[in-house]
C-alpha positions in Angstrom: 118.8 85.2 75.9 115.2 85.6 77.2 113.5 88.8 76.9 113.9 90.6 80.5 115.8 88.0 82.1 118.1 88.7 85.2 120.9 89.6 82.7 118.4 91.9 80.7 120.5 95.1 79.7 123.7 93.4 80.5 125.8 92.0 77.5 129.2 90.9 79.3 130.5 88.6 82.2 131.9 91.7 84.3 128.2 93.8 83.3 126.9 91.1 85.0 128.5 90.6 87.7 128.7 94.5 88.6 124.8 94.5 89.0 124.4 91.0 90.2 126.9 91.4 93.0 126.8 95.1 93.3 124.3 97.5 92.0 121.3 95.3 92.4 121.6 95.6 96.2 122.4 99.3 96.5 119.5 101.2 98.3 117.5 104.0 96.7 117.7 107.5 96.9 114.4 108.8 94.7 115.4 112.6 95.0 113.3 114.2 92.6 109.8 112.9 92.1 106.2 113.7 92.3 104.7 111.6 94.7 102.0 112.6 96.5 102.4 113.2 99.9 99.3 112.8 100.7 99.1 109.1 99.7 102.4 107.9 101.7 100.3 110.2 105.0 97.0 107.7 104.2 99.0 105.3 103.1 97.2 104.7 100.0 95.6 101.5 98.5 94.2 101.1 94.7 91.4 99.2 93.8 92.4 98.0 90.6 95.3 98.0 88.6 94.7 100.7 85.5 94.4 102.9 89.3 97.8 102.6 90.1 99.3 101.7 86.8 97.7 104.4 84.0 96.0 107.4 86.7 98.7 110.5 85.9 100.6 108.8 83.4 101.2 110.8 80.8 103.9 108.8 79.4 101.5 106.2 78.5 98.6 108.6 77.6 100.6 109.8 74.6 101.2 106.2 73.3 97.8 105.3 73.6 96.5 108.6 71.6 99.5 108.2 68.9 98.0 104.1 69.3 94.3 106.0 67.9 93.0 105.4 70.9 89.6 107.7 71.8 90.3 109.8 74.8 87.6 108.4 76.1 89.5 105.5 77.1 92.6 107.5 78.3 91.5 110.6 80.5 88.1 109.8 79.9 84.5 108.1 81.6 85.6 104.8 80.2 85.6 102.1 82.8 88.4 100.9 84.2 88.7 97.6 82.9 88.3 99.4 79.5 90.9 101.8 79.9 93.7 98.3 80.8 92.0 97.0 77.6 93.3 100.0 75.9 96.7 99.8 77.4 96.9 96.2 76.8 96.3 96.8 72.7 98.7 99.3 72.6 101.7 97.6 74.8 102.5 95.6 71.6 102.4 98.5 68.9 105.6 100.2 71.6 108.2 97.7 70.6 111.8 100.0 71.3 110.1 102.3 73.0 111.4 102.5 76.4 107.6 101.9 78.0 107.9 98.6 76.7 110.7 97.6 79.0 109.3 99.2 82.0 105.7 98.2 81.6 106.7 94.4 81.7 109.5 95.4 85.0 106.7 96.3 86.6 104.5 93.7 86.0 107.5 91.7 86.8 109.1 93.2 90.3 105.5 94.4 91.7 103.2 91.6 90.8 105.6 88.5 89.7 103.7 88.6 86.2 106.4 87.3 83.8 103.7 87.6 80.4 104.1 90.0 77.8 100.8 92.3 77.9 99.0 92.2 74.6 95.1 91.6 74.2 95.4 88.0 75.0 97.2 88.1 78.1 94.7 91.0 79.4 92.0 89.1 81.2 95.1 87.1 83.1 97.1 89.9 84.3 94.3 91.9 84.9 93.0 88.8 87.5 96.3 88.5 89.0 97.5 92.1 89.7 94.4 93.0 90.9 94.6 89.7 93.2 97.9 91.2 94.7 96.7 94.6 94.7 94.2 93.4 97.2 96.5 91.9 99.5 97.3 94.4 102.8 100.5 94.4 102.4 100.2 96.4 98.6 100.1 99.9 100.0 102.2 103.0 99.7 104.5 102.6 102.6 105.2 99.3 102.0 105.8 99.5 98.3 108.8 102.0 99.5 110.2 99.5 102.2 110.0 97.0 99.3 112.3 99.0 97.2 114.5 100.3 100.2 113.7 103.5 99.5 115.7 105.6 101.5 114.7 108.9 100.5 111.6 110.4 98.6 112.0 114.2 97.4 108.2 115.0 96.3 107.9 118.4 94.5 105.8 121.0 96.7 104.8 124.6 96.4 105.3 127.0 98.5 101.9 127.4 99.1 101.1 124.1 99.7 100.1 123.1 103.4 103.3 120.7 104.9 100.5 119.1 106.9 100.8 115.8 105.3 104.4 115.9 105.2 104.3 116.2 109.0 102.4 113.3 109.5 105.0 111.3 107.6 106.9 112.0 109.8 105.3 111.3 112.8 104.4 107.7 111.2 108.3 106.8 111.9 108.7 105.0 108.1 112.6 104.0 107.2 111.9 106.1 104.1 112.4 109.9 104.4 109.7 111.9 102.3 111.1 115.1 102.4 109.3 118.5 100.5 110.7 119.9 97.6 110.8 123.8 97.6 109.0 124.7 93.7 108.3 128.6 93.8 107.7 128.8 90.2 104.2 130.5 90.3 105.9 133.0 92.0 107.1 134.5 88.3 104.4 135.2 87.1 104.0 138.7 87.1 102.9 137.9 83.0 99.7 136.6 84.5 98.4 138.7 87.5 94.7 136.8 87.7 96.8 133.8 88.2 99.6 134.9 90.1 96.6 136.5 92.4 95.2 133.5 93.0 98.6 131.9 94.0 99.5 134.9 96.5 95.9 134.2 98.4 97.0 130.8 99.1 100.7 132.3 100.3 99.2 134.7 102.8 97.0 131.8 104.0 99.9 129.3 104.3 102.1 132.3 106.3 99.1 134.1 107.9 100.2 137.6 106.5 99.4 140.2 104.0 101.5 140.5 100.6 100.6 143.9 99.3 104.3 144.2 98.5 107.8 142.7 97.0 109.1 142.7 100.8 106.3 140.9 102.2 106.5 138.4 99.1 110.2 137.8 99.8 109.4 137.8 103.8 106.6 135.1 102.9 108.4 132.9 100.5 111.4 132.8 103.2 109.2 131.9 105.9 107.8 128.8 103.6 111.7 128.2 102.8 112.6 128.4 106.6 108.7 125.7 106.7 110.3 123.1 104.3 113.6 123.5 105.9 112.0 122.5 109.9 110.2 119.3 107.8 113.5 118.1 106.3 113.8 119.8 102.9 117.0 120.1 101.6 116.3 120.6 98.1 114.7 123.2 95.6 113.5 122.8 92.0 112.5 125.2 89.3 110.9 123.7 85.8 111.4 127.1 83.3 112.1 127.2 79.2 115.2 128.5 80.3 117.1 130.4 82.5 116.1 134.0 83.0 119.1 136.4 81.9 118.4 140.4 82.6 119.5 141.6 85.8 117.0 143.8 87.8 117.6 145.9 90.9 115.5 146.1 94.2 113.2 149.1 92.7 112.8 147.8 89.8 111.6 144.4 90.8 109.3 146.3 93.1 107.6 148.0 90.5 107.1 144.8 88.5 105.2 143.6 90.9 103.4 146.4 91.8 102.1 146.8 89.1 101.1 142.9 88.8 99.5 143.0 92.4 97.2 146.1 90.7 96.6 143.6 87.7 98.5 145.0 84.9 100.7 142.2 83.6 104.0 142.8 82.7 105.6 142.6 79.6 108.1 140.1 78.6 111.3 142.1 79.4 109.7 142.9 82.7 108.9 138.8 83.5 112.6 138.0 82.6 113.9 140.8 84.6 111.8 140.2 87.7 111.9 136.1 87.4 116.3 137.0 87.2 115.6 138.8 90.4 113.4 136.0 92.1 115.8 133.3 91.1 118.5 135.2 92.5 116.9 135.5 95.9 116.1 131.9 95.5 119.7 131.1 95.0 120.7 133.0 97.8 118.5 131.1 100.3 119.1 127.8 99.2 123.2 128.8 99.8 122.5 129.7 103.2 120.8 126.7 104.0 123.4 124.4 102.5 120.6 123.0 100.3 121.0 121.8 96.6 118.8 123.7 93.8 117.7 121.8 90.7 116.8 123.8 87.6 115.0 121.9 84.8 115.3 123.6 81.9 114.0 123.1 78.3 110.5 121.7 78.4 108.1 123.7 76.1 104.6 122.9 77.7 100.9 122.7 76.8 101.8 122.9 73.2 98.6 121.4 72.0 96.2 124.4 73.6 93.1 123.0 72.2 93.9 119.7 74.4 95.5 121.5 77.5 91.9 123.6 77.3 90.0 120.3 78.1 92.4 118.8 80.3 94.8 120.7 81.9 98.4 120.6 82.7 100.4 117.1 83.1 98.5 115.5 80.4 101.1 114.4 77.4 101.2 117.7 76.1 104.4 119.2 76.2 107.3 119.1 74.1 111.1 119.2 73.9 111.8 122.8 73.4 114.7 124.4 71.3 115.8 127.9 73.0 119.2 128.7 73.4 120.2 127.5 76.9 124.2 128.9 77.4 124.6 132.0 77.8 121.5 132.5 80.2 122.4 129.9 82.0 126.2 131.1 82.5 124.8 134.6 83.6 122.4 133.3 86.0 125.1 130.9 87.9 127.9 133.4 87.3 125.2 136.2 89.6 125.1 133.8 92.4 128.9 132.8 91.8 129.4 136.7 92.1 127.9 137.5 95.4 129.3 133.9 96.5 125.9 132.5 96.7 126.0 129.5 94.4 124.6 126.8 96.1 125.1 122.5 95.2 123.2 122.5 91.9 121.9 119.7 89.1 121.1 121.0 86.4 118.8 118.9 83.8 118.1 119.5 79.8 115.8 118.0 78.1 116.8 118.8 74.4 119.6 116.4 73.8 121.1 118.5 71.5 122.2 120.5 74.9 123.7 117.3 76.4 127.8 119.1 76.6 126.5 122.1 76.7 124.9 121.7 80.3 127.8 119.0 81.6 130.4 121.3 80.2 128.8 124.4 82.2 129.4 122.4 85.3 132.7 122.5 84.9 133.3 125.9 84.8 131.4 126.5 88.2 133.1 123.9 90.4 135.0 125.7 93.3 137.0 122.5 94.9 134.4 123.7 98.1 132.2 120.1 97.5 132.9 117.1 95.5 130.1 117.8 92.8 129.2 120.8 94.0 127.7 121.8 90.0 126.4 118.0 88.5 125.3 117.3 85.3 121.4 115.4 86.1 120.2 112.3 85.0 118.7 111.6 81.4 115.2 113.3 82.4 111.9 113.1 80.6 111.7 112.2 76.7 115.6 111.0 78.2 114.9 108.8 80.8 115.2 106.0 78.2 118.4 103.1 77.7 120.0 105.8 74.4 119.6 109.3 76.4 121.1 107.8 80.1 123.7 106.1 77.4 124.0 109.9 76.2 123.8 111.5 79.6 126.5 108.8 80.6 128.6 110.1 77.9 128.8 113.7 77.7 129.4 113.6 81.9 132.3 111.4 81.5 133.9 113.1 79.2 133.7 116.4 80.7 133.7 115.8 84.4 133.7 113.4 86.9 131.7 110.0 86.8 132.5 109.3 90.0 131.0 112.0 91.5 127.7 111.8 90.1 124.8 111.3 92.4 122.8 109.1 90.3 119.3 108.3 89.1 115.9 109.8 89.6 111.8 108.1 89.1 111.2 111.9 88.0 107.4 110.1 88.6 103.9 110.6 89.8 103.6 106.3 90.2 104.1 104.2 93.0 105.2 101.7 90.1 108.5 103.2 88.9 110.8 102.7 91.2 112.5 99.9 88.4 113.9 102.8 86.9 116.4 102.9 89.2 117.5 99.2 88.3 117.0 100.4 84.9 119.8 102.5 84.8 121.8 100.5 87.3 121.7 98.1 84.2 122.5 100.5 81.6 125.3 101.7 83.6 126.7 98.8 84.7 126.5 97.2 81.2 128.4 100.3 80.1 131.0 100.1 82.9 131.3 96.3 82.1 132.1 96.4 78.3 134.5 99.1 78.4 136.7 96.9 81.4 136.3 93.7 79.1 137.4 95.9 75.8 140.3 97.2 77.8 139.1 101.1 77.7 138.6 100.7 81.8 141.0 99.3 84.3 139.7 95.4 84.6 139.7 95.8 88.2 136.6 94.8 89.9 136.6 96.1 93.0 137.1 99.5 91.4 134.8 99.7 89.3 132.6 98.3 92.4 133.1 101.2 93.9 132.2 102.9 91.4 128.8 101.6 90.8 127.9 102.2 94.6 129.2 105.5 94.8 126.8 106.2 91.6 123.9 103.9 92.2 123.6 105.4 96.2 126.5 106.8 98.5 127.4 110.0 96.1 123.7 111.1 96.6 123.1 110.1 100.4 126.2 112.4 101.3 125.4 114.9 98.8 122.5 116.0 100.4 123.8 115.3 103.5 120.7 113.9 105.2 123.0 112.3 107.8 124.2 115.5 108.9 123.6 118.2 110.9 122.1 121.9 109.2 124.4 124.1 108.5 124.4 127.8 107.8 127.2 128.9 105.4 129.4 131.4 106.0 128.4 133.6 102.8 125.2 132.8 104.1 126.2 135.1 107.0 128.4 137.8 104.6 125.4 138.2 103.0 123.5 139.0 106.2 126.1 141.2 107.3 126.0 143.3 104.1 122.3 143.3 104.6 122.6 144.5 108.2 120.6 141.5 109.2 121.8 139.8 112.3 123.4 136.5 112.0 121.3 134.9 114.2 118.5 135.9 112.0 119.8 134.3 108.9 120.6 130.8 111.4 116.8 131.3 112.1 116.0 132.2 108.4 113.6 134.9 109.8 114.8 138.1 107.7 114.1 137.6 104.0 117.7 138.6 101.8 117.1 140.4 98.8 120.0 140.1 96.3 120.6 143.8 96.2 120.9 146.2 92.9 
């Protein structure tokens, strides 16, 4: 067998004929990403190909440094033609690591470049992709109409303008690019310089003052009720872990009082006041009908030396190794108690945690939503062919397949939507050999269904993009024990706070 032929990934007659006949033609649904919005509005174009292919990636930054490569030639005043030299040197030294398959898909699906990349090959694929790259139709709304894209979830702040998400939409593409609701900065009452920095860029964004916890709260739901008019449906939190000490309204108040005078708060106080935020978080993406995402176990910037010279998003972080459980369990079990626990995915990234988070899910289902609480996709230092095997594993054994809504790019590159066929490989290799070894029914047009309802239709009516909003009716409980009037909460105008 070839290296990365069409049966690449798949080892059996029925694999093959799952993602041949089936998977290979399912649509995309890239949920969680972090594509810039403003480069689907201009509808970007790159001039050469370490532009598009090694700009933001951090993946391949880290294997070019562990390669001995100078940063010079990674984040650094290198040319580009140096910097693909660099790449090209180090593509052979990643043999089994994942980058090595997905480097040569993409040459393969994007640019119809069948070599292997090494130092020899470089002046040739460097000629030919940047020959296509030149051509008009190699542009960021076409590359998702290539893909059938159906739906882009980019990652937004709340302070971030939705100016460019607007004129998306006004461009008409067949792919939705919808804003993703990430309030994170709004925690941190640890750093106040920083978090005053963030809360000038909120007032501009909602045209109001936030001298207060109330006008916060008012502000971040306006910016919720903002996503929500340009067709956000989803919310996403990246923290260690899951914050686990209740706080009440005055408490929480003066927590960020004090912050907003510049005194930061100690670490009790963050983990009280973030518990308070995410609850009020929670709250609004039930009343919406939205689905949160919580990805939980990343320690960051663990190099400080490096993250001093280069900032955030640079191959710096780590798998961290805090205890996820019981936080977790108390921060879904406060929204399960004031009935206020919206659709959820929640993601690890230490694989030790694998049953641990698809076990959790389990135990807040509510028979309300098919799903409702799902187990996410391999995600980061997972998103390779063992940890979607793994991720594969410990959801099938503890819930339900079949109800699983499927794959994620989790990327800042217009080159990786052959992740998705990635894992439609890996999971229809997976289905395949356990039909032919009699552990599955060796029905075909089961396990068909099965590999569309993963590979597309479980996410496109998860979200429920196709439908029309909804306000739930704890949504409106809630507003009732608030005194807030119902139609307010329908309008999103009042903010809800969570209460003592």
């Amino acid at each position: 067998m070839a290296y990365l032929d069409e049966n690449f990934l798949l080892h059996s007659a029925t694999a093959r004929r799952l993602f041949h006949e089936v998977a290979k033609a399912q649509p995309i649904m890239d949920y969680h990403c972090h594509l810039s919005p403003r480069e689907i509005a201009v509808n970007q174009r790159w001039d050469n190909l370490t532009q598009i292919w090694l700009g933001g990636d951090h993946y391949k930054w880290r294997l070019l440094r562990a390669n001995g490569v100078a940063e010079e030639f990674i984040t650094g005043g290198a040319s580009p033609r140096e910097k693909f030299q660099a790449w090209a040197a180090t593509v052979p030294a990643t043999l089994r690591n994942p980058s090595h398959h997905w480097a040569h898909l993409e040459l393969q699906r994007y640019f119809d470049i069948h070599l292997l990349l090494s130092p020899e090959s470089a002046d040739e694929i460097w000629e030919r992709a940047n020959e296509k790259l030149a051509a008009p139709e190699f542009c960021a709304r076409q590359l998702l109409e290539k893909f059938d894209v159906r739906m882009v979830g980019t990652t937004d702040d709340p302070a971030d303008p939705l100016d460019h998400h607007h004129a998306i939409a006004a461009a008409g593409l067949t792919t939705r690019v919808l804003p993703t609701f990430r309030p994170d900065k709004a925690l941190q009452v640890d750093q106040p310089e920083a978090l005053a920095l963030w809360l000038d860029r909120l007032e501009a964004v909602t045209d109001q003052s936030i001298i207060h916890l109330s006008d916060l709260l008012m502000a971040l739901q306006k910016r919720h009720d903002d996503f929500h008019a340009a067709g956000g449906r989803l919310s996403d939190h990246g923290l260690g872990r899951c914050p686990a000490l209740e706080c009440s309204d005055a408490e929480a108040s003066l927590i960020f009082d004090k912050a907003r005078s510049g005194i930061a708060a100690n670490a009790e106080e963050t983990e009280r006041f973030s518990f308070y935020l995410m609850v009020f978080f929670g709250q609004l993406d039930a009343a919406r009908g939205w689905t949160k995402q919580l990805h939980l176990g990343a320690l960051r910037n663990a190099h400080s030396r490096m993250h001093a010279q280069l900032g955030p998003d640079s191959g710096l972080d780590t798998i961290g190794d805090e205890r996820q459980g019981a936080a977790l369990a108390r921060f879904l079990d406060a929204l399960a108690k004031r009935d206020a626990l919206p659709k959820m995915i929640l993601y690890n990234l230490n694989p030790a945690d694998n049953y641990l988070f698809a076990a959790m899910t389990g135990a807040f289902q509510d028979g309300s939503i098919a799903g409702k609480i799902q187990f996410g996709s391999g995600w980061w230092f997972l998103d390779q062919k063992h940890g979607i095997e793994m991720q594969l594993d410990a959801l099938s054994s503890t819930g339900l397949l079949s109800r699983f809504v499927g794959m994620l790019t989790d990327s800042r590159s217009f080159l990786s939507f052959p992740r998705h066929e990635y894992f439609r490989r890996i999971l229809c290799n997976l289905l395949g050999q356990e039909a032919e070894c009699g552990e599955l029914p060796d029905d075909f047009a089961t396990l068909a269904g099965l590999v569309r309802a993963v590979c597309y239709e479980n996410a496109r009516a998860y979200f429920r993009l196709d439908s029309d909003d909804i306000v739930t009716k704890s949504a409106l409980r809630h507003a009732a024990d608030k005194r807030i009037d119902a139609a307010e909460v329908a309008g999103a105008s009042a903010y809800i706070p969570y209460g003592k």
